[in-house]
C-alpha positions as CSV (number, residue, x, y, z in Angstrom):
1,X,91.0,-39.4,54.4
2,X,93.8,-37.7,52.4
3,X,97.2,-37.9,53.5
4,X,98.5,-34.1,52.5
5,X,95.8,-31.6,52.5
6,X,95.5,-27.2,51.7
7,X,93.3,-25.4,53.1
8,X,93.0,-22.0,51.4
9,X,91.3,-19.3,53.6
10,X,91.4,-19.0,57.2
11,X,88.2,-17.7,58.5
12,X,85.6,-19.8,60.4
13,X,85.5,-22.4,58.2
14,X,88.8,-22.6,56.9
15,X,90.2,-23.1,60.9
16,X,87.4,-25.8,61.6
17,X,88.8,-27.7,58.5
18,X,92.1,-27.4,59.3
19,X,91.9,-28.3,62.9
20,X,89.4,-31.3,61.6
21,X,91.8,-32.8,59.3
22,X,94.8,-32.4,61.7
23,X,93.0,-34.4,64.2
24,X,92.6,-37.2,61.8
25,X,96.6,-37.1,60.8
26,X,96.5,-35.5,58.2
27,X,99.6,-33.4,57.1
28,X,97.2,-29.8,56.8
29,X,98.9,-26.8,55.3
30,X,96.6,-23.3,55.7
31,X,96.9,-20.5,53.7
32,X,95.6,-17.3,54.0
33,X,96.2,-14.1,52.4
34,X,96.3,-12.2,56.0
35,X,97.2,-13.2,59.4
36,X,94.1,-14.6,61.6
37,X,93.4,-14.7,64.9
38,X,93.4,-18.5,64.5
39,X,96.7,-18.9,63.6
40,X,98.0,-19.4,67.1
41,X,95.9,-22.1,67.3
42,X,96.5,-24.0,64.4
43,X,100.5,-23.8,64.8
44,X,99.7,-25.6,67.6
45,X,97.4,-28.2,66.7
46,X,100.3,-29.0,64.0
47,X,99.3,-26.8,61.0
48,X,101.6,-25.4,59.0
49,X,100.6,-22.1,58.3
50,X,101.2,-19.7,55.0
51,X,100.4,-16.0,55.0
52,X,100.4,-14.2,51.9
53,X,101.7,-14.8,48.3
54,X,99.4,-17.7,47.1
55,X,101.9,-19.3,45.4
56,X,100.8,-22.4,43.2
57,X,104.4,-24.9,44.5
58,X,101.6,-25.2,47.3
59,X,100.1,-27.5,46.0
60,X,103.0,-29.7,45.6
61,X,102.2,-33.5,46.5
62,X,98.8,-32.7,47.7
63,X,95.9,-34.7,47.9
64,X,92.9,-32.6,48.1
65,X,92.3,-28.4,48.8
66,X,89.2,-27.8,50.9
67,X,88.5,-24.0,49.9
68,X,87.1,-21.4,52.2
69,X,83.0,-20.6,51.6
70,X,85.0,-16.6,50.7
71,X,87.4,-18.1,47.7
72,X,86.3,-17.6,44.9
73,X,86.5,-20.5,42.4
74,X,88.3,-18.4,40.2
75,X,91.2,-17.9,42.6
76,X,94.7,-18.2,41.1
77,X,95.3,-21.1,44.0
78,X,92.0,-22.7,43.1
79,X,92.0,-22.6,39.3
80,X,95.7,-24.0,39.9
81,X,94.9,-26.9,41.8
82,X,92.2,-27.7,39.2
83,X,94.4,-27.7,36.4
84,X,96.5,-30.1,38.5
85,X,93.2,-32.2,38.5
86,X,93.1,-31.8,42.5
87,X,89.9,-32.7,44.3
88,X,88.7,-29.5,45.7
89,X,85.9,-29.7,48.7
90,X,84.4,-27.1,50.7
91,X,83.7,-27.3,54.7
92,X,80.5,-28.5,54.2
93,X,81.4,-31.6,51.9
94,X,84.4,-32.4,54.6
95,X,82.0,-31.9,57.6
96,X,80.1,-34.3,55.8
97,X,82.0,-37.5,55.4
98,X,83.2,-36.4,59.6
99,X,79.9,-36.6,61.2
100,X,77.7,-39.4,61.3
101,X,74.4,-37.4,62.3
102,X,71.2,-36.9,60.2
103,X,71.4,-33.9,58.1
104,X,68.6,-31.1,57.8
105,X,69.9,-28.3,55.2
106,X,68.6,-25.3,54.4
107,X,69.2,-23.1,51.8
108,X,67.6,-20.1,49.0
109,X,68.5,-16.3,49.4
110,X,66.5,-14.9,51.9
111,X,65.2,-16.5,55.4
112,X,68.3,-19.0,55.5
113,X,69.2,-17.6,59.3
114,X,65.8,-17.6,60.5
115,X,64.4,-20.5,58.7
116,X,67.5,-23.3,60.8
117,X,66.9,-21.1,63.6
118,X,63.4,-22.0,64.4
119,X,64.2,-25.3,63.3
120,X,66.6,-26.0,65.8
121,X,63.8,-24.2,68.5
122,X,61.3,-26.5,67.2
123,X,63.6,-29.4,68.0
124,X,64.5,-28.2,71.0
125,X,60.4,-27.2,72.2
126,X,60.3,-31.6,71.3
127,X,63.1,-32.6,73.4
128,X,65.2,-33.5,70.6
129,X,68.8,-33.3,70.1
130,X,69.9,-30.9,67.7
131,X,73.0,-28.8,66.4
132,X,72.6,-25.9,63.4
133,X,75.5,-25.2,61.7
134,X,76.6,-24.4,58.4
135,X,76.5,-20.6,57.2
136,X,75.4,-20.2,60.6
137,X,76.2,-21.5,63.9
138,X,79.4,-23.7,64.1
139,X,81.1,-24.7,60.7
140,X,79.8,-28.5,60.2
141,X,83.4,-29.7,60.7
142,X,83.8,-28.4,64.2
143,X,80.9,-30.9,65.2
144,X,82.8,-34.1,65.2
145,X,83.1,-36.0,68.7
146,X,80.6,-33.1,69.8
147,X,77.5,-33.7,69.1
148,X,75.5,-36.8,70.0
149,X,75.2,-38.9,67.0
150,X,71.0,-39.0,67.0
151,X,70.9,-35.4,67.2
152,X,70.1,-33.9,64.1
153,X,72.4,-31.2,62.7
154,X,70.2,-28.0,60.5
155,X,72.9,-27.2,58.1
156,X,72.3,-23.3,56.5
157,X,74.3,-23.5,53.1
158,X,75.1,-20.8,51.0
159,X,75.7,-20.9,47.3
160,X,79.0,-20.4,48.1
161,X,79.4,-23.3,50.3
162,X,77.0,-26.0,47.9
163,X,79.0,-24.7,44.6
164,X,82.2,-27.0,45.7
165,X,80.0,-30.4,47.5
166,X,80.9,-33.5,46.0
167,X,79.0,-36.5,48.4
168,X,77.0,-33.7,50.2
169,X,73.6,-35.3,51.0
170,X,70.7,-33.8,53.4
171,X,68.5,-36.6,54.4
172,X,65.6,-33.5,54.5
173,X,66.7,-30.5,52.0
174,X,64.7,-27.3,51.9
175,X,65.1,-24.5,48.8
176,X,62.9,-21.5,50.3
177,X,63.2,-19.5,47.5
178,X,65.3,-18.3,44.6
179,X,66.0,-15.0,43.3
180,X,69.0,-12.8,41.3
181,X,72.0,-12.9,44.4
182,X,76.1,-12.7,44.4
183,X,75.8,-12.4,41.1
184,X,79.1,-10.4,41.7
185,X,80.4,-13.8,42.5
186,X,78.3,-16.3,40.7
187,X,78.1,-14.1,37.2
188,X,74.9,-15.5,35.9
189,X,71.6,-16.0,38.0
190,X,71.8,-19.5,36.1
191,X,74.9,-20.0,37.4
192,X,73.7,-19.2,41.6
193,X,70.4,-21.0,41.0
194,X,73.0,-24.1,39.8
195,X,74.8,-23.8,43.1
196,X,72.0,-23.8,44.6
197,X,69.9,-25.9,43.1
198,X,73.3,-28.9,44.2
199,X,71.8,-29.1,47.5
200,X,69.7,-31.7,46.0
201,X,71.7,-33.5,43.5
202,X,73.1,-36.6,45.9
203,X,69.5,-37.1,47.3
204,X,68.3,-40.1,47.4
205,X,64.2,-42.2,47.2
206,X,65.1,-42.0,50.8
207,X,65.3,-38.3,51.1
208,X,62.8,-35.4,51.7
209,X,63.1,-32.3,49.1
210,X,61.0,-29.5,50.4
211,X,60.4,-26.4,47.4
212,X,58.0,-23.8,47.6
213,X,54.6,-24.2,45.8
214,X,54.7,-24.4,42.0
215,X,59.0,-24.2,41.9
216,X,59.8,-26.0,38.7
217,X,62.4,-29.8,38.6
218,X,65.1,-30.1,40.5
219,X,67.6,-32.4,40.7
220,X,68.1,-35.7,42.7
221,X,66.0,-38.4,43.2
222,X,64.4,-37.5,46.6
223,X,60.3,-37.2,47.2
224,X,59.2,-33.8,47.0
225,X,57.5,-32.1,49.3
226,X,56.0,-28.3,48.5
227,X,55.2,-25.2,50.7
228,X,53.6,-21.7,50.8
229,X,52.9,-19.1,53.2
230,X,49.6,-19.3,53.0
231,X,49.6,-23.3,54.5
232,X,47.8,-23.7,57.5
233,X,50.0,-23.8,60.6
234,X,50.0,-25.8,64.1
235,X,50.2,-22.0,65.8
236,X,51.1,-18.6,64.0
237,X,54.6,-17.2,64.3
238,X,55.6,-14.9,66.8
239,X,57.9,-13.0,64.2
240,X,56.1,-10.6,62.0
241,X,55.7,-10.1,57.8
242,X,54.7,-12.8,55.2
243,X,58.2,-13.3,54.4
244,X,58.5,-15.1,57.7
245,X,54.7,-17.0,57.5
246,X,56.8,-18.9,54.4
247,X,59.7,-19.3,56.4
248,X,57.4,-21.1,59.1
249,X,55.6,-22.8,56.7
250,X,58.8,-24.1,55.2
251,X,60.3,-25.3,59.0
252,X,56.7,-26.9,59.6
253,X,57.0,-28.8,56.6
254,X,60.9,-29.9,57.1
255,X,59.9,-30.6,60.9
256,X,57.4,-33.0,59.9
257,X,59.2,-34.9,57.5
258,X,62.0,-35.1,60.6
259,X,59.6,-36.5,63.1
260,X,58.5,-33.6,65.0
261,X,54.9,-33.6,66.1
262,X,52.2,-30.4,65.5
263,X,52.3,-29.5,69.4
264,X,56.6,-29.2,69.6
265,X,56.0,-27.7,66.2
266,X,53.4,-25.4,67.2
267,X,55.7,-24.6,70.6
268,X,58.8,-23.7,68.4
269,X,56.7,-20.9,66.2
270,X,55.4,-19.4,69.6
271,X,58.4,-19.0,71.1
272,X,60.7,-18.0,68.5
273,X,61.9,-14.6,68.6
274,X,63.9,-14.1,65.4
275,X,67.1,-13.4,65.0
276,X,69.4,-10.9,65.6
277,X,69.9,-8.1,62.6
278,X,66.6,-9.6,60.8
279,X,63.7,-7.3,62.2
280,X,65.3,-6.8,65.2
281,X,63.3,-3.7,67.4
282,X,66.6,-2.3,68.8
283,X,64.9,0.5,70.4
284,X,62.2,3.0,70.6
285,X,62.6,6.8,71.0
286,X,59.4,9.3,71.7
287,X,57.4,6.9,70.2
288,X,59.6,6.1,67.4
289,X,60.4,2.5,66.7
290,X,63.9,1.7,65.3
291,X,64.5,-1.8,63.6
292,X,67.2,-3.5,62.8
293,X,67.2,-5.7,59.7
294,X,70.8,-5.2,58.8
295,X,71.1,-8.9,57.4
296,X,68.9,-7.8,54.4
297,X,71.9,-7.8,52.0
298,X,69.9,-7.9,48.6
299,X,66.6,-6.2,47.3
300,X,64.0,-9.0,47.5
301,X,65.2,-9.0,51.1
302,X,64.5,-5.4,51.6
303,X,60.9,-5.7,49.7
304,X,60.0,-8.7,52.1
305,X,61.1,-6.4,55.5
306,X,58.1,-3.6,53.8
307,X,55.4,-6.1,54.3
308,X,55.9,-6.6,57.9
309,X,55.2,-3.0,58.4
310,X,52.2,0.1,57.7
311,X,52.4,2.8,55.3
312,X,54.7,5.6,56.7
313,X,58.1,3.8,57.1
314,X,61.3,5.9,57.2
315,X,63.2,3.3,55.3
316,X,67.4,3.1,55.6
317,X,69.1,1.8,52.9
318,X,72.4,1.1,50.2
319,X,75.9,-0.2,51.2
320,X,78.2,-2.1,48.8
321,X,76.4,-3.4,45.7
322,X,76.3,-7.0,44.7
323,X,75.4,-6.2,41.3
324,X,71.1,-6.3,41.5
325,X,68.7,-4.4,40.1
326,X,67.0,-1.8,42.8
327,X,63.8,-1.1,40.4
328,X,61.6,-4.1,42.5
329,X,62.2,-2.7,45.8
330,X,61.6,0.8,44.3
331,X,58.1,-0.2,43.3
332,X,57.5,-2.1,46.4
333,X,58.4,1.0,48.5
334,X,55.7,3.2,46.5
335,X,53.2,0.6,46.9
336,X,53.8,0.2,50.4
337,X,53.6,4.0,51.4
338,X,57.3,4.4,52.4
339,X,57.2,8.0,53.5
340,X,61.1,8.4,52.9
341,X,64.3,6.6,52.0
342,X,67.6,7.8,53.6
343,X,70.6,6.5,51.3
344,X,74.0,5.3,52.6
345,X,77.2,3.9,51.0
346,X,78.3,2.9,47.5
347,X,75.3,2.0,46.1
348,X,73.2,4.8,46.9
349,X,73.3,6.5,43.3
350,X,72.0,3.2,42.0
351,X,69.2,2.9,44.9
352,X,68.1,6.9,44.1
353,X,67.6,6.3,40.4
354,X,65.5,3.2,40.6
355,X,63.1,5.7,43.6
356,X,63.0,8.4,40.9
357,X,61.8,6.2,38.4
358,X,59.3,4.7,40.8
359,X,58.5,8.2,42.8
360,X,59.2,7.5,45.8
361,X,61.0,10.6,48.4
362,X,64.5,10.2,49.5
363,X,67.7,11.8,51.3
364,X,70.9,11.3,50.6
365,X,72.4,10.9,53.9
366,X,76.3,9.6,53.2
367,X,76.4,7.9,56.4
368,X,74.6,5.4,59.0
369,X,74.7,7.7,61.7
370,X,73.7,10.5,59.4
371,X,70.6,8.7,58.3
372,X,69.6,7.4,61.9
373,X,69.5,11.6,62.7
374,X,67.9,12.5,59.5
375,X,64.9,9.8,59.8
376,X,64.4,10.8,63.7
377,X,64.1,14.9,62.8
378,X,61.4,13.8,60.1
379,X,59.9,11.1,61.9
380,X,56.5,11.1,64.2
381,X,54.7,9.2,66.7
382,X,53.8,5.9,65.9
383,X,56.7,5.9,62.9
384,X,59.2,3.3,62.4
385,X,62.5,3.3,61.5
386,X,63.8,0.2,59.2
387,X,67.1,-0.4,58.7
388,X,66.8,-2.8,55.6
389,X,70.0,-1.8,53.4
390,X,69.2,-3.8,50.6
391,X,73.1,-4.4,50.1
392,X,76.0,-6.0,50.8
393,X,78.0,-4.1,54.1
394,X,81.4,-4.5,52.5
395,X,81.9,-0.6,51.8
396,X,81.3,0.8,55.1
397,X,81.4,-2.3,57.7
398,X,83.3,-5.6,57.9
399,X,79.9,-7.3,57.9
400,X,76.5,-6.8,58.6
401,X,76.6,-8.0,61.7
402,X,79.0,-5.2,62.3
403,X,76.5,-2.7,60.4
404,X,73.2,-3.6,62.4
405,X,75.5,-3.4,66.0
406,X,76.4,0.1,64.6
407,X,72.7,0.8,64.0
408,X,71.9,-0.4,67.5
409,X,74.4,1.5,69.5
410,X,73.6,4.5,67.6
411,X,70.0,4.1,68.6
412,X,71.1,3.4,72.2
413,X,73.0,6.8,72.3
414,X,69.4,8.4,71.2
């Protein structure tokens, strides 16, 4: 454990770290560009906190940063400390070395959420101890001292969370799949699918690396394991669209190689709901069905949400753009008889061009509640209403949790 430590960035994360590393004596200092709401409780847990200029005497006699999931690499604090040579972790690769539990992650850009979700209800439908955390759930840091150490912790990771690991090893890893994401962040898709692709690197002969069917090498030394959506199942999901067949497929697969027997298994796809803002029917009006899948952030998620649906689907989408290519989702929509699209936010322009190209009917509507109205005066009977933006909620919303509660109280007003 180091003796001085920075934390940079104050969110979730950033406050589990900090209280972590301050319960193991270690002088913590947290800096954030904005006051927090954790800040009270860090003061008192013997933090010293920092709001605002970043400024790089920081770093002064420091033993290690553990950066925020939301900072960049390229932040002036980071790229500092690197010049200085200072080992930089994230969360994850602190929560970690902290915790002495069995780790399940879970990773790819689409069906992270839903995937360690029905995980952890498959564990639960066998009796067995279990925590998810990560990208979802309670940072990995905040389970120290809580969890019982048998219990097995399902770990979502993001790119931005696996791009700074160092020790980071899953006993049971799982890549669900891999297309262009954050490449507002990342640059390169070769430089996500890297990040990605670490959640394997530290694996072990020991360890369980679960790809879908045909996915080329990876790295680490762990026995592989492939999947597809097409397997045959212990039972048939409860949650709807082929997207989510894969995802079940995938949890079969990684609750196997945990231990988990076909009847807990085949309990756990039954039961499972989904999760909120991912398909979510929020409501129905005259016959209308209205569906929340707010938590589609990026085409290919989008495209997946069409397939869970008929022909005829009034179909919301745009937001803040995370630098993708709309022309898939555009073809997907023809194909799969999207009657209209109703375009919000920044990247709406973008969206419209790629449905010209592909011919497919649109509105520009500006705004959610806008689009909600438009799709209900055009819709019919039997019609659903998908919220599946397709983009990133930054423009409009603080997140997309935020975006699909807006969608939902909107339909509630209805």
């Amino acid at each position: 454990m180091p003796r001085r430590a920075l934390v940079l960035g104050l969110a979730r994360s950033g406050e589990a770290a900090s209280l972590a590393l301050a319960r193991h004596g270690v002088d913590v200092v947290a800096v954030d560009r904005t006051e927090t709401a954790a800040l009270g409780r860090l003061r008192e847990a013997g933090v010293e906190v920092v709001v605002g200029a970043e400024d790089p005497a920081l770093l002064d006699g420091m033993d290690l940063m553990v950066k925020s999931p939301g900072v960049p690499r390229d932040a002036p604090l980071v790229e500092a400390a690197r010049r200085r040579n200072m080992t930089v972790w994230s969360e994850i690769e602190l929560g970690s070395r902290l915790i002495p539990n069995s780790i399940l992650g879970v990773t790819g850009t689409n069906g992270k959420t839903t995937t360690s979700e029905l995980l952890g209800a498959i564990f639960r439908a066998a009796g067995k101890p279990v925590s998810v955390a990560g990208n979802v759930g309670h940072p990995l840091t905040a389970l120290e001292g809580v969890v019982p150490v048998e219990a097995w912790v399902v770990c979502e990771l993001s790119s931005f969370q696996l791009e700074d690991i160092v020790s980071f090893r899953p006993q049971v890893a799982v890549l669900l799949n891999l297309t262009p994401d954050h490449l507002d962040r990342h640059g390169t898709f070769e430089d996500y699918k890297t990040a990605k692709l670490r959640i394997f690197e530290n694996q072990t002969a020991e360890d369980v690396s679960l790809v879908p069917r045909g996915f080329p090498s990876i790295p680490g030394a762990a026995r592989r394991v492939e999947f597809a959506a097409v397997d045959e199942l212990p039972a048939e999901p409860s949650i709807p669209g082929i997207h989510n067949r894969e995802n079940a497929a995938a949890a079969t697969a990684a609750a196997r190689e945990a231990g988990i027997d076909d009847v807990a298994i085949a309990d756990g796809l039954r039961s499972f709901q989904g999760v909120p803002h991912r398909l979510e029917l929020v409501g129905e009006v005259g016959g209308i069905r209205f569906v929340n899948d707010s938590k589609a952030t990026n085409p290919e998620a989008a495209e997946q949400a069409l397939t869970a649906y008929p022909p005829g689907l009034r179909l919301i989408l745009g937001g803040s753009s995370k630098g993708s290519s709309f022309d898939g989702l555009a073809r997907a929509a023809r194909e799969r008889g999207v009657a209209r699209a109703y375009l919000i936010g920044e990247s709406a322009d973008d969206i419209a061009e790629a449905l010209i190209r592909a011919g497919v009917a649109f509105t520009h509507a500006r705004d959610l509640e806008r689009a909600v109205e438009q799709a209900l005066s055009d819709a019919e009977p039997g019609d659903v209403v998908l919220l599946s933006p397709a983009s990133a909620s930054y423009d409009q919303f603080e997140n997309f949790e935020e975006r699909g509660a807006r969608f939902r109280a909107i339909v509630e007003a209805l």
